[in-house]
C-alpha positions as CSV (number, residue, x, y, z in Angstrom):
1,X,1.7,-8.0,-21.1
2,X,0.9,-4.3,-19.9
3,X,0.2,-3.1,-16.7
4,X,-3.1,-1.1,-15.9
5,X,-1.5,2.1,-14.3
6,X,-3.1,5.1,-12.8
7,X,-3.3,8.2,-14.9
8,X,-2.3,11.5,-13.7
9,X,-4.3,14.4,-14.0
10,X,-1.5,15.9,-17.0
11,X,-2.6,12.6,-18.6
12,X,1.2,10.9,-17.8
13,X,0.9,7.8,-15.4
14,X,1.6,8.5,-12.2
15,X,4.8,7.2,-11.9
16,X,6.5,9.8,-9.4
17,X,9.5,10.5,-7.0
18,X,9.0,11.4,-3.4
19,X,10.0,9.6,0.0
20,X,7.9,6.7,1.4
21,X,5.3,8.2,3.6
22,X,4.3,5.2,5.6
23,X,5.6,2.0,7.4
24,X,9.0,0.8,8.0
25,X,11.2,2.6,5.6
26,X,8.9,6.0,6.1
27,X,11.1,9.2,4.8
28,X,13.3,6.8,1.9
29,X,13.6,8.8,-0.7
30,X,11.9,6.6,-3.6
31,X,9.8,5.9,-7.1
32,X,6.4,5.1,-7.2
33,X,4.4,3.0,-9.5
34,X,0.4,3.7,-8.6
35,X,-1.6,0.4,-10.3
36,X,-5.1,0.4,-11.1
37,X,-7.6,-1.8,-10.2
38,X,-8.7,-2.9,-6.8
39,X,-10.9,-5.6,-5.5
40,X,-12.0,-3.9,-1.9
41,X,-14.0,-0.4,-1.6
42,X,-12.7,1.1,1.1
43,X,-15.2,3.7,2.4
44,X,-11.9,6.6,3.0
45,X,-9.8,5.3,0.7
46,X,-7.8,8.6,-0.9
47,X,-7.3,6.7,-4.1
48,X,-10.9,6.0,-5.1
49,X,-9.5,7.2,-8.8
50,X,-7.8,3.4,-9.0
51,X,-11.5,1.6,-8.3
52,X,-14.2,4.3,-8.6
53,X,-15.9,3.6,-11.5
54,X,-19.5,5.3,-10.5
55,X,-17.2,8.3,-9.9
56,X,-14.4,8.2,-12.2
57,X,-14.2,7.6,-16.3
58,X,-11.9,4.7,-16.3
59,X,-11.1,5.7,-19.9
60,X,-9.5,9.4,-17.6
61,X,-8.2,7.2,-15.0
62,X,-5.9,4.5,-16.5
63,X,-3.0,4.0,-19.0
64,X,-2.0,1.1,-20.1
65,X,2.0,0.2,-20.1
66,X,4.1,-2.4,-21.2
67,X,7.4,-3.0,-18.5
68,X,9.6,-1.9,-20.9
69,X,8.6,1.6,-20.8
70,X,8.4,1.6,-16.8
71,X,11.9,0.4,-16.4
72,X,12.6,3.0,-18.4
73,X,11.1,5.7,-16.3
74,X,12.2,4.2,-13.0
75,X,15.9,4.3,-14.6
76,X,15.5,8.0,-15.8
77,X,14.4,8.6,-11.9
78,X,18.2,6.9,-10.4
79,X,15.9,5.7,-7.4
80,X,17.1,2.4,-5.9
81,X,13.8,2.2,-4.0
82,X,10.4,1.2,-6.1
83,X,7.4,1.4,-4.3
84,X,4.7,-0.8,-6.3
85,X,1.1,0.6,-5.1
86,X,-2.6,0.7,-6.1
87,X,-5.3,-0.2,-5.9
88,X,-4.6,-3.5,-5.0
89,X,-1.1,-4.6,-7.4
90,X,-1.6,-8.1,-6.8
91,X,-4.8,-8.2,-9.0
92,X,-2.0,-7.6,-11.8
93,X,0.6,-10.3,-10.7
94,X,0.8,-11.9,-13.8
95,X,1.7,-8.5,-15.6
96,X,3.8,-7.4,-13.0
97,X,6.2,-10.4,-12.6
98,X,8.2,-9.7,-15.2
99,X,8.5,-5.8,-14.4
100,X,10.1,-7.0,-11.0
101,X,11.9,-9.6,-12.2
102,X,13.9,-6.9,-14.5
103,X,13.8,-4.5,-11.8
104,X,15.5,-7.0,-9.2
105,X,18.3,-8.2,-12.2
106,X,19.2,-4.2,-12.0
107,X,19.5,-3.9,-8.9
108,X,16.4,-2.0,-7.2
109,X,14.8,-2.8,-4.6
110,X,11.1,-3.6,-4.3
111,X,8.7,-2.9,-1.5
112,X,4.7,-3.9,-2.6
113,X,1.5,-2.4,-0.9
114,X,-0.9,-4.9,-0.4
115,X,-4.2,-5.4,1.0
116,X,-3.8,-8.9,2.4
117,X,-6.5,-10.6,0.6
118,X,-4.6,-12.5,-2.5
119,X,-1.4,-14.7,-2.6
120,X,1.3,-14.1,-4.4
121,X,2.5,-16.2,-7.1
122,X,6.2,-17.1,-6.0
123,X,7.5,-15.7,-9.2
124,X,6.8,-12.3,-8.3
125,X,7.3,-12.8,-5.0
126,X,10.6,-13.8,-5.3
127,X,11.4,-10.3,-6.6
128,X,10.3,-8.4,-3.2
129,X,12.4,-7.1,-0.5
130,X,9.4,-6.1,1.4
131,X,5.6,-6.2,1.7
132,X,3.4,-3.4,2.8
133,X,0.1,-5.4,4.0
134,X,-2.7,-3.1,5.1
135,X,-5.7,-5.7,6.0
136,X,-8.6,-3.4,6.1
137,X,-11.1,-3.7,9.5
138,X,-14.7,-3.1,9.8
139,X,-13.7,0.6,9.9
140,X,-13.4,0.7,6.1
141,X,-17.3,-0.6,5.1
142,X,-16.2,-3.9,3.7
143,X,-18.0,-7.0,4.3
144,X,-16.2,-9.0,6.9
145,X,-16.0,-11.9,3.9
146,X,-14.1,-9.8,1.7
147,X,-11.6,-7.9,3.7
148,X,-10.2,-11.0,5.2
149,X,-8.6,-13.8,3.0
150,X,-7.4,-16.1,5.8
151,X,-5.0,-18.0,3.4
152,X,-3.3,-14.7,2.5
153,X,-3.0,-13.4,5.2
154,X,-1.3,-16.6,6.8
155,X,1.4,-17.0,4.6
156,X,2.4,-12.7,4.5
157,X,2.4,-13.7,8.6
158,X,5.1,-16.5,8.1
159,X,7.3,-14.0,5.7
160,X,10.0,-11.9,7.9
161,X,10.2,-9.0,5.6
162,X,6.2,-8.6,5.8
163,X,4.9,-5.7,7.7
164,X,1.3,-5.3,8.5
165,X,-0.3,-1.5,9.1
166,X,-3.8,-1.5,10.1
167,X,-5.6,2.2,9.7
168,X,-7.3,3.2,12.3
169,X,-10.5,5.4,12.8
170,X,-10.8,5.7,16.6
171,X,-10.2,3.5,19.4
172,X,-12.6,0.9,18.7
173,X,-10.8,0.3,16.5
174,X,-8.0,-1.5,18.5
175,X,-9.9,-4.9,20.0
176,X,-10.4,-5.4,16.8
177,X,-6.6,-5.1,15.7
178,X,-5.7,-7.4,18.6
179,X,-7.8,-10.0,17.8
180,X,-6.1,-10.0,14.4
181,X,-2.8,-10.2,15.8
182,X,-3.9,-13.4,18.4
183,X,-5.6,-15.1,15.6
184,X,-2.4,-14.9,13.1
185,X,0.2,-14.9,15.8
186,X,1.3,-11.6,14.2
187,X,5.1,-10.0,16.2
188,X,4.1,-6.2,17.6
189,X,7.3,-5.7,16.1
190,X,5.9,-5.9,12.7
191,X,2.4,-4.5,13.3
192,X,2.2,-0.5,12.5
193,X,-1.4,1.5,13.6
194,X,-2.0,4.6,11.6
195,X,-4.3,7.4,12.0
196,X,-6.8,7.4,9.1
197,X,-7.2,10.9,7.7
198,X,-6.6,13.0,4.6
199,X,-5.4,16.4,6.1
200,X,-2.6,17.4,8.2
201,X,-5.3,18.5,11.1
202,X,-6.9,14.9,11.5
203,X,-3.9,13.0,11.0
204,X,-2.4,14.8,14.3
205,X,-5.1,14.8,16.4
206,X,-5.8,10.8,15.7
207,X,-1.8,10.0,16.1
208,X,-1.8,11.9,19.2
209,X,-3.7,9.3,20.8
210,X,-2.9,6.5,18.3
211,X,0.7,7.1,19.9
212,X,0.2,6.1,23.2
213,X,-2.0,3.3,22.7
214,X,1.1,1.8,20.7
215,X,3.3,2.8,23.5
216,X,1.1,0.9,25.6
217,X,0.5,-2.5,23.5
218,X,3.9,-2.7,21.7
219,X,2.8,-1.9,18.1
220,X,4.9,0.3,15.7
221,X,3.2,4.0,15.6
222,X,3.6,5.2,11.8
223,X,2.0,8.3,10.6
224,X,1.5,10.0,6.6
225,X,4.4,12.1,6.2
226,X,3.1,12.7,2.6
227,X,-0.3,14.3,3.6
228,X,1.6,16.2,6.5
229,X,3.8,17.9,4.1
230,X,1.9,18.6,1.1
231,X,-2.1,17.5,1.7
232,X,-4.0,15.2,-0.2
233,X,-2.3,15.4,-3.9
234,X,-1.9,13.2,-5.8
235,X,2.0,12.4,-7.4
236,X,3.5,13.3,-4.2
C-alpha cells in the first residue's frame, strides 16, 4: 500500500537530510519523511501544503509511494535516525506499518510527530523508539472537540519514550498547558514549550520569555533550530 507523501517544490517528495530541529533529540543529524494529510487546521501551521486544499492543488502537493522505494531513499541517505512527519502520519498507519516494520528489521531508529488525537495501532507502534506528540491548544483555532482526543492522549501519557511539546503563542498560553498536564498527570520532565513563530526574529523574542517561564514551572524549553538557521524552507 503507498504512502501519501509531500511533494517538493522540484516535484521529488520531500524526503530530506538535516538535524532534528525540535524536542528531545534537537540537533541529531537525521532523514525525514514529510506525510500528507492531516485531520486538524492549525491556524500557523508552516506546513499548510500537507492539508490546504483551498490553497494548495493536491494533485502539486502529493506523491504517492510505495515503502519499497522509501527504504530505498532512507538507505541511499546512511541516516540511522528517521523522522516520520506530516501532516498528521497517523492518518496513514495502515500504510506506514510496514515501512517501519522494515525500517526497525534494518536497524534505524524511528521517532513519529504526532498530534495527539489518534491511537496507534500496536503494529506500528511497536516499531517506534519515540513519539513527538504536539497536542494543539486554543492558540491554534481548532475546536476544543477536535484538538483533544482524550483516549489518545492517555495512552501517549502512560508510554515512557513519549514526549509532549505544546507551542506556544504568548503567556496565556501557559494555564492552559498546566491544566493539561494536571488532567493527564503528564512528568515536566517530558513536557517541552516552544515559541510559535516562522522567522528567526519571533522565535527569539518568544523563547526569551518562554525560557524562564520553563525555568520556573519545570518544563523542558525547546526552540526551532531549523527556522533559526535557514528560515522558513521547506526540505531543511
Amino acid at each position: 500500500m503507498a504512502l501519501k507523501v509531500s511533494r517538493l517544490p522540484t516535484g521529488e517528495p520531500e524526503v530530506f537530510v538535516s538535524i532534528q530541529g525540535e524536542g528531545v533529540t534537537a540537533g541529531m543529524p537525521s532523514v525525514f519523511i514529510r506525510l500528507s494529510l492531516c485531520n486538524l487546521r492549525c491556524s500557523w501551521c508552516d506546513t499548510k501544503y500537507t492539508w490546504d486544499w483551498e490553497r494548495f492543488d493536491p494533485k502539486d502537493q502529493i506523491i504517492s509511494i510505495e515503502a519499497e522505494e522509501l527504504l530505498r531513499r532512507v538507505d541511499a541517505t546512511g541516516m540511522k535516525n528517521v523522522v516520520i512527519t506530516g501532516g498528521e502520519p497517523l492518518l496513514q498507519q495502515r500504510a506506514l506499518e510496514p515501512l517501519a516494520r522494515e525500517l526497525e528489521a534494518r536497524g534505524r531508529r524511528i521517532e513519529v510527530e504526532t498530534n495527539g488525537t489518534i491511537l496507534p495501532d500496536p503494529d506500528v507502534a511497536a516499531c517506534i523508539a519515540q513519539w513527538n506528540v504536539s497536542p494543539k491548544l486554543g492558540n491554534s483555532g481548532n475546536p476544543k472537540g477536535e484538538r483533544g482526543v482524550p483516549a489518545a492522549v492517555v495512552w501517549f501519557a502512560r508510554q515512557d519514550h513519549a514526549y509532549f511539546k505544546f507551542v506556544v503563542t504568548s503567556p496565556e498560553d501557559l494555564s492552559e498547558v498546566a491544566g493539561l498536564v494536571d488532567n493527564y498527570g503528564l512528568s515536566r520532565e517530558r513536557v517541552l514549550l516552544m515559541p510559535e513563530g516562522t522567522d528567526p526574529a519571533t522565535i527569539l523574542e518568544r523563547g526569551r520569555w518562554l525560557v524562564e517561564e520553563c525555568i520556573a514551572h519545570g518544563y523542558r524549553f525547546t526552540t526551532r533550530h531549523h527556522i533559526l538557521l535557514w528560515g522558513d524552507v521547506r526540505g531543511k
